[in-house]
Backbone as JSON Lines, residues from 0, in Angstrom:
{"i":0,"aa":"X","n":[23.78,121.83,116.44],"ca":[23.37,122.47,115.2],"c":[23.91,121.67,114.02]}
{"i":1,"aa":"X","n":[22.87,121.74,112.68],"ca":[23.33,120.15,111.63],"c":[24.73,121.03,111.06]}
{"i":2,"aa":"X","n":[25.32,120.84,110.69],"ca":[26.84,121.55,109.82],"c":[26.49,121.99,108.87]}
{"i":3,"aa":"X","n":[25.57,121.76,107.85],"ca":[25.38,122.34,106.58],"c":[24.41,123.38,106.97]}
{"i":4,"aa":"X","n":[23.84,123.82,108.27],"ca":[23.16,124.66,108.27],"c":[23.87,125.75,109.05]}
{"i":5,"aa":"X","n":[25.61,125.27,109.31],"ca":[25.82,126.33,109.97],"c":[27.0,127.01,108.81]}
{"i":6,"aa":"X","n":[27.27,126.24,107.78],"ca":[28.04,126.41,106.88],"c":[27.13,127.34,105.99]}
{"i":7,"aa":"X","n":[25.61,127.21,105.42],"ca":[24.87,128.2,104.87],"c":[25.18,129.27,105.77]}
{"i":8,"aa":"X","n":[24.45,129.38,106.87],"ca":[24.61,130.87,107.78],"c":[25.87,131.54,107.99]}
{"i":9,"aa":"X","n":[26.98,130.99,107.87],"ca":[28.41,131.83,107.54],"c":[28.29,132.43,106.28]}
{"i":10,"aa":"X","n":[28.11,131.66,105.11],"ca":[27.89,131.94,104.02],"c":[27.05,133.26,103.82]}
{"i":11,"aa":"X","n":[25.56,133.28,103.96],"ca":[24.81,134.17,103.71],"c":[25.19,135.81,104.63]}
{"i":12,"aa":"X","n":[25.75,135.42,106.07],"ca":[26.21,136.51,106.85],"c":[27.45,137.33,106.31]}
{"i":13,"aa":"X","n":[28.23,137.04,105.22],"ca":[29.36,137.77,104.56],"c":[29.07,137.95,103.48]}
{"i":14,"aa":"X","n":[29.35,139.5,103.34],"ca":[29.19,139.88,101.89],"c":[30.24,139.2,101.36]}
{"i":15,"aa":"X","n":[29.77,138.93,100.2],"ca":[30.86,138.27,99.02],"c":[31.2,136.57,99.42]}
{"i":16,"aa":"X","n":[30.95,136.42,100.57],"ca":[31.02,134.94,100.55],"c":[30.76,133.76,99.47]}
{"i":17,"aa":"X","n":[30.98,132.98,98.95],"ca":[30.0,131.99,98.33],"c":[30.05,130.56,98.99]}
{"i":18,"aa":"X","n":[30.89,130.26,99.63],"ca":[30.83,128.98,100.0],"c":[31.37,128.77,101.41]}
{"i":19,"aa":"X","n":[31.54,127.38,102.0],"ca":[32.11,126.98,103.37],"c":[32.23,125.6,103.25]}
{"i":20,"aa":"X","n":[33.22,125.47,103.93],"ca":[33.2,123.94,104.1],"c":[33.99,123.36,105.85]}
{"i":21,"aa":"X","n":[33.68,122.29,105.94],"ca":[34.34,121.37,107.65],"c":[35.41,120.38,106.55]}
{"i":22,"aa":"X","n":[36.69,120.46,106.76],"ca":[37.3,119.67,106.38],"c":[38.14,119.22,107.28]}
{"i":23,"aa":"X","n":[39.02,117.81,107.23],"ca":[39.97,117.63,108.37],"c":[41.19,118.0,107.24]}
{"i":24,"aa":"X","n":[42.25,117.49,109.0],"ca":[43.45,118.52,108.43],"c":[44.32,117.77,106.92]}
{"i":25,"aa":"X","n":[43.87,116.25,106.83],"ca":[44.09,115.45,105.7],"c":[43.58,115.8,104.26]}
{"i":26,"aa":"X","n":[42.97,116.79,104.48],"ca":[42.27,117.39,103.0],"c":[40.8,116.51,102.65]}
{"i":27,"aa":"X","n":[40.17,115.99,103.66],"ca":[39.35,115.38,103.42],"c":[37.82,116.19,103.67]}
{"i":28,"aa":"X","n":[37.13,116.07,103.1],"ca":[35.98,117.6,103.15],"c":[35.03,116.12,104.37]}
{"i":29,"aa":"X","n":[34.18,117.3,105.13],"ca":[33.71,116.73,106.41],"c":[32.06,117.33,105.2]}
{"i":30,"aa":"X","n":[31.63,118.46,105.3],"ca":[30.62,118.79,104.79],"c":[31.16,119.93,104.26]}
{"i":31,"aa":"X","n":[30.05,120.62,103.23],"ca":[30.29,121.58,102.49],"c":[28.93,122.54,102.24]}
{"i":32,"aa":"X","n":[28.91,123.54,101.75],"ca":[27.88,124.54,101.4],"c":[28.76,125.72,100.28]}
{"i":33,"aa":"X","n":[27.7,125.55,99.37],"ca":[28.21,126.99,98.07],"c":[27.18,127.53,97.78]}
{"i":34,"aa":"X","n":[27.19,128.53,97.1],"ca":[26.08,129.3,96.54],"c":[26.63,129.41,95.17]}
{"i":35,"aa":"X","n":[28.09,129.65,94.86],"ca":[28.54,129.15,93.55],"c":[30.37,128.64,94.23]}
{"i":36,"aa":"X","n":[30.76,127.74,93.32],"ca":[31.92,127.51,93.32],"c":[33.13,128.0,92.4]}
{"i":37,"aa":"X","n":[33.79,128.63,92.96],"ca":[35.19,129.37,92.59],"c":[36.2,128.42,92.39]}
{"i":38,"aa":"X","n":[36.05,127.28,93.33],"ca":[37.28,126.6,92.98],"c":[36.96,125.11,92.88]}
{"i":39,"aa":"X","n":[37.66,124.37,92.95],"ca":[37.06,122.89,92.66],"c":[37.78,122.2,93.91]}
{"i":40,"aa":"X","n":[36.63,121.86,95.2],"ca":[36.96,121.35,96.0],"c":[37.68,120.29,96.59]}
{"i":41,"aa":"X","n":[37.91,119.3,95.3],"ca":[38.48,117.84,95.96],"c":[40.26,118.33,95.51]}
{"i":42,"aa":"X","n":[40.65,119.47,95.04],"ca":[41.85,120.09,94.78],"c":[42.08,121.61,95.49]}
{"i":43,"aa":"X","n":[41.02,121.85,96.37],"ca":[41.32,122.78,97.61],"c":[41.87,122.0,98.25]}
{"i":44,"aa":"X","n":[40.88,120.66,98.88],"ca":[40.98,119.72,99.73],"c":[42.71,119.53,100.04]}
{"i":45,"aa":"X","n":[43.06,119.18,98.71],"ca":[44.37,118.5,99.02],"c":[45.7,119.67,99.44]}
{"i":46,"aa":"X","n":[45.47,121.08,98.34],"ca":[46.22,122.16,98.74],"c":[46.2,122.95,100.18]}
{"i":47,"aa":"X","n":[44.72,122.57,101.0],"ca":[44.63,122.52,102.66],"c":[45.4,122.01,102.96]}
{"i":48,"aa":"X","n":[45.43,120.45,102.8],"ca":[45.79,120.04,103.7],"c":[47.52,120.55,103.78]}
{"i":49,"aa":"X","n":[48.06,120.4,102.59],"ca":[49.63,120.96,102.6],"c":[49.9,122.21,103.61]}
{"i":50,"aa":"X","n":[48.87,122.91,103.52],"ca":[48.77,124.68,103.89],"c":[48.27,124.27,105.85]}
{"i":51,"aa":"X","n":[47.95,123.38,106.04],"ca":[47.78,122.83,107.58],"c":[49.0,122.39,107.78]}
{"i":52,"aa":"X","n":[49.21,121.66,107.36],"ca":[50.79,121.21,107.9],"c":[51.76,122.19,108.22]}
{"i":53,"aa":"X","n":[52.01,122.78,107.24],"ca":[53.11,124.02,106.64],"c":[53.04,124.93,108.19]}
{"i":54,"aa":"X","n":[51.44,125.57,108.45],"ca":[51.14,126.6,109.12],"c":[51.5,125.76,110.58]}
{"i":55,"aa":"X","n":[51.3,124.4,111.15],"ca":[51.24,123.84,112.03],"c":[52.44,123.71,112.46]}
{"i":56,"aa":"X","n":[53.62,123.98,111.34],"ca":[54.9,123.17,111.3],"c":[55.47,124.85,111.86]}
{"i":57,"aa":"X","n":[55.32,125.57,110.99],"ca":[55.49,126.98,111.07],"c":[55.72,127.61,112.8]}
{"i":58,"aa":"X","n":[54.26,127.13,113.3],"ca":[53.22,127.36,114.24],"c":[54.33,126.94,115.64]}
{"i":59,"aa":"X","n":[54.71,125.7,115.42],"ca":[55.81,124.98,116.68],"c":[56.97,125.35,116.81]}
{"i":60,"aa":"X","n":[57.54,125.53,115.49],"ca":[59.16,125.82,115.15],"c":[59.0,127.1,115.94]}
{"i":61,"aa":"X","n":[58.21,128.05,115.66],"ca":[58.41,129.46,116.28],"c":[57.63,129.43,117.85]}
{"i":62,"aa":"X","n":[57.2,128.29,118.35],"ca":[56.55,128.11,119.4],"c":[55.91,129.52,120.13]}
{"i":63,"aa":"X","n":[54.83,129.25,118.74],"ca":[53.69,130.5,119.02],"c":[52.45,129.18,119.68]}
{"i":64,"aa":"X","n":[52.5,128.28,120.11],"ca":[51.14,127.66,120.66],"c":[50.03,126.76,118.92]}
{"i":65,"aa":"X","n":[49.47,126.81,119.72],"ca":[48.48,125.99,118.72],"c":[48.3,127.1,117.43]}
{"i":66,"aa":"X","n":[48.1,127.09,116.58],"ca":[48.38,127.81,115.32],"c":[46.45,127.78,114.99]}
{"i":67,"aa":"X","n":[45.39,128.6,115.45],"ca":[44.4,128.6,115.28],"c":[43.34,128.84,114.19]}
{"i":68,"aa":"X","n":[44.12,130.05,113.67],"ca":[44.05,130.31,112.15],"c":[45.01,130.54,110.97]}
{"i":69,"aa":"X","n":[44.2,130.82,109.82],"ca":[45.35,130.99,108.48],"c":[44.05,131.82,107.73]}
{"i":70,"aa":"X","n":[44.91,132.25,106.33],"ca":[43.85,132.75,105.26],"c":[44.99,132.87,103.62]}
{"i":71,"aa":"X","n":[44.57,133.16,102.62],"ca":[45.0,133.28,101.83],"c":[43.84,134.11,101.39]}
{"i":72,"aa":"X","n":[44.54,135.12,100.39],"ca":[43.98,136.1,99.64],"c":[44.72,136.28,98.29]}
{"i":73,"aa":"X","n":[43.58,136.03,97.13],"ca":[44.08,136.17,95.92],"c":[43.72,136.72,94.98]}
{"i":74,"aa":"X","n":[43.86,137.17,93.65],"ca":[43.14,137.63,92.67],"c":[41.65,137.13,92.55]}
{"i":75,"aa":"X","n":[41.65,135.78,92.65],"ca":[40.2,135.27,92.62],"c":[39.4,134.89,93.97]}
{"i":76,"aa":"X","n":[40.27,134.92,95.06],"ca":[38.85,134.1,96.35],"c":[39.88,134.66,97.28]}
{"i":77,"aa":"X","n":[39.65,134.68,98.38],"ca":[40.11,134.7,99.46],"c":[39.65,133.49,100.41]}
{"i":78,"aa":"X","n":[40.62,132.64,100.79],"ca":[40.15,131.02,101.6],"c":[40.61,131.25,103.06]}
{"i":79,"aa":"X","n":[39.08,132.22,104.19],"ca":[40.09,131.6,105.7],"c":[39.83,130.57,106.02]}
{"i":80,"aa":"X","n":[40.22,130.28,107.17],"ca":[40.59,128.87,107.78],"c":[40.63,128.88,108.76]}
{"i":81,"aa":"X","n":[39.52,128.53,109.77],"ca":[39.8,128.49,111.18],"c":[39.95,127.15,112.09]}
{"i":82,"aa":"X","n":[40.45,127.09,113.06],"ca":[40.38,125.39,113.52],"c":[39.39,125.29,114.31]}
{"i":83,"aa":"X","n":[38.8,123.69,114.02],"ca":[37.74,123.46,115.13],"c":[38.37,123.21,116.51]}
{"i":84,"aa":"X","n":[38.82,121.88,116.1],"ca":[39.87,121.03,117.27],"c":[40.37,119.81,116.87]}
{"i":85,"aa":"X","n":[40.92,119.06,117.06],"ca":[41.64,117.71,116.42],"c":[41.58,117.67,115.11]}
{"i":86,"aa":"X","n":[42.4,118.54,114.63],"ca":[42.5,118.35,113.45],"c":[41.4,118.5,112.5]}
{"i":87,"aa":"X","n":[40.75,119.27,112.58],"ca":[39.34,119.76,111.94],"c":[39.18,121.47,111.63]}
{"i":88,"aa":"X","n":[38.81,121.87,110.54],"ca":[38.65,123.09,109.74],"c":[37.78,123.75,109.56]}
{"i":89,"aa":"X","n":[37.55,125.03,110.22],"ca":[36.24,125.08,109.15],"c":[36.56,126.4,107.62]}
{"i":90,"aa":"X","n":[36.06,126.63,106.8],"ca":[36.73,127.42,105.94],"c":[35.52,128.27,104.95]}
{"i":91,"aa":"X","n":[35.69,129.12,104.9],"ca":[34.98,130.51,104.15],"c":[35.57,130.68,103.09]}
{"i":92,"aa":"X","n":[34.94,130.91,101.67],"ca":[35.92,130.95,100.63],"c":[35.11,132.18,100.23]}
{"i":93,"aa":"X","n":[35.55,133.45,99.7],"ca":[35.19,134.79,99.68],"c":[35.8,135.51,98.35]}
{"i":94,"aa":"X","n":[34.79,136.22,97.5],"ca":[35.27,137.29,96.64],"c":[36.48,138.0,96.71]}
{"i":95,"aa":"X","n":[36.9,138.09,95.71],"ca":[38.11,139.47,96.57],"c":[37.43,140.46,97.27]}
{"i":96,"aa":"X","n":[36.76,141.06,96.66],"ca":[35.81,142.29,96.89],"c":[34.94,141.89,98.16]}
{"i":97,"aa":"X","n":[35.09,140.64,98.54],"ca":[34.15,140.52,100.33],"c":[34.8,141.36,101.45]}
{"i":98,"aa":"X","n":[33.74,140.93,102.43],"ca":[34.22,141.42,103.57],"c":[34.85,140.64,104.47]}
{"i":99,"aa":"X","n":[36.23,140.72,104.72],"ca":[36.66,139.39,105.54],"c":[37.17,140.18,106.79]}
{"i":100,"aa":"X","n":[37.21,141.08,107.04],"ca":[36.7,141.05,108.68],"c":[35.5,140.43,109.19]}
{"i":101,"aa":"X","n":[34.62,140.43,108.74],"ca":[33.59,139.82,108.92],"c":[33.53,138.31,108.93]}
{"i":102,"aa":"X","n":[34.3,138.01,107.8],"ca":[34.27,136.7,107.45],"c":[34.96,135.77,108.63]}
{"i":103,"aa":"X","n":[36.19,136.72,108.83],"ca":[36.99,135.84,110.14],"c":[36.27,135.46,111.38]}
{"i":104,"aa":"X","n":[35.01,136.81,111.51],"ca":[34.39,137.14,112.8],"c":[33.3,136.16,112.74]}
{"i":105,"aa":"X","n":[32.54,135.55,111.5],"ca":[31.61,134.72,111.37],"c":[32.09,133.71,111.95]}
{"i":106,"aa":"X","n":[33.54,132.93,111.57],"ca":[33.91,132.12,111.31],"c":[34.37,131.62,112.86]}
{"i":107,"aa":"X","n":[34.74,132.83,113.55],"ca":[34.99,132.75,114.91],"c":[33.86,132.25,116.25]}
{"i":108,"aa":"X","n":[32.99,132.91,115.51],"ca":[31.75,132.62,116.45],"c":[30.64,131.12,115.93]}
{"i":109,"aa":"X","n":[31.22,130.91,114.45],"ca":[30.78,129.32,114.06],"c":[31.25,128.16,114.73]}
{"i":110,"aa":"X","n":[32.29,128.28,115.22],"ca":[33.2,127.24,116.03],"c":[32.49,126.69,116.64]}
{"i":111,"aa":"X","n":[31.9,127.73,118.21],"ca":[31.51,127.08,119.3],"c":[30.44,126.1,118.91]}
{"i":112,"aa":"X","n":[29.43,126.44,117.95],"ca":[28.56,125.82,117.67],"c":[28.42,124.41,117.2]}
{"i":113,"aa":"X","n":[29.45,123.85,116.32],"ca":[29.91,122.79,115.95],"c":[31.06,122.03,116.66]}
{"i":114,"aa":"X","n":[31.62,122.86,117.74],"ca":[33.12,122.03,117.83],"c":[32.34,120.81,118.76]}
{"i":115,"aa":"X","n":[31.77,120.64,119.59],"ca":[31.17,119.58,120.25],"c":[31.43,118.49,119.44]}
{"i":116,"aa":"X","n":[30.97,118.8,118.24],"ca":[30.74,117.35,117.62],"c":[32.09,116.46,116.94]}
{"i":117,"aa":"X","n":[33.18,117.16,117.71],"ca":[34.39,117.1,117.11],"c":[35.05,116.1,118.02]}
């Protein structure tokens, strides 16, 4: 499946969603999809990648296993974050007011579809 068409269909399947993106864990955007932008991506990019490390670093020290997801929730967006595999992201950026049960659950079942290509 092409990535920007699986990054729209996360998108459109959550209320309040507006955007998605495949980034690696370097802050480097793989592909992207918005319907509007909340934040300015090439400065998500880089605050990911800090927030991968951190969670990864987090993740071993307490030797909970591979550290699969994260999220942040804020006055303005809510950013989850799920892992593909080697170091690869995929990420939902959401209203406050969305639905992020949903969003996690999109995001969960987007994986299989793309991780191949990883």
């Amino acid at each position: 499946m092409d990535f920007k068409e699986v990054l729209k269909e996360a998108v459109e399947s959550v209320d309040g969603a507006v955007s998605a993106l495949i980034i690696a864990s370097d802050g480097i955007p793989v592909e992207e999809y918005y319907d509007e932008r909340l934040l300015d991506m090439g400065d998500l990019g880089a605050e990911i990648a800090a927030m991968i490390r951190d969670v990864e670093t987090a993740a071993n020290d307490l030797k909970l296993g591979d550290a699969k997801e994260f999220s942040i929730i804020s006055d303005i967006c809510g950013i989850l974050m799920r892992k593909i595999k080697n170091g690869y992201y995929l990420g939902l950026i959401i209203r406050p007011d969305g639905n992020y049960g949903k969003g996690r659950f999109v995001l969960k079942m987007a994986v299989p579809k793309i991780e191949t290509e990883f």
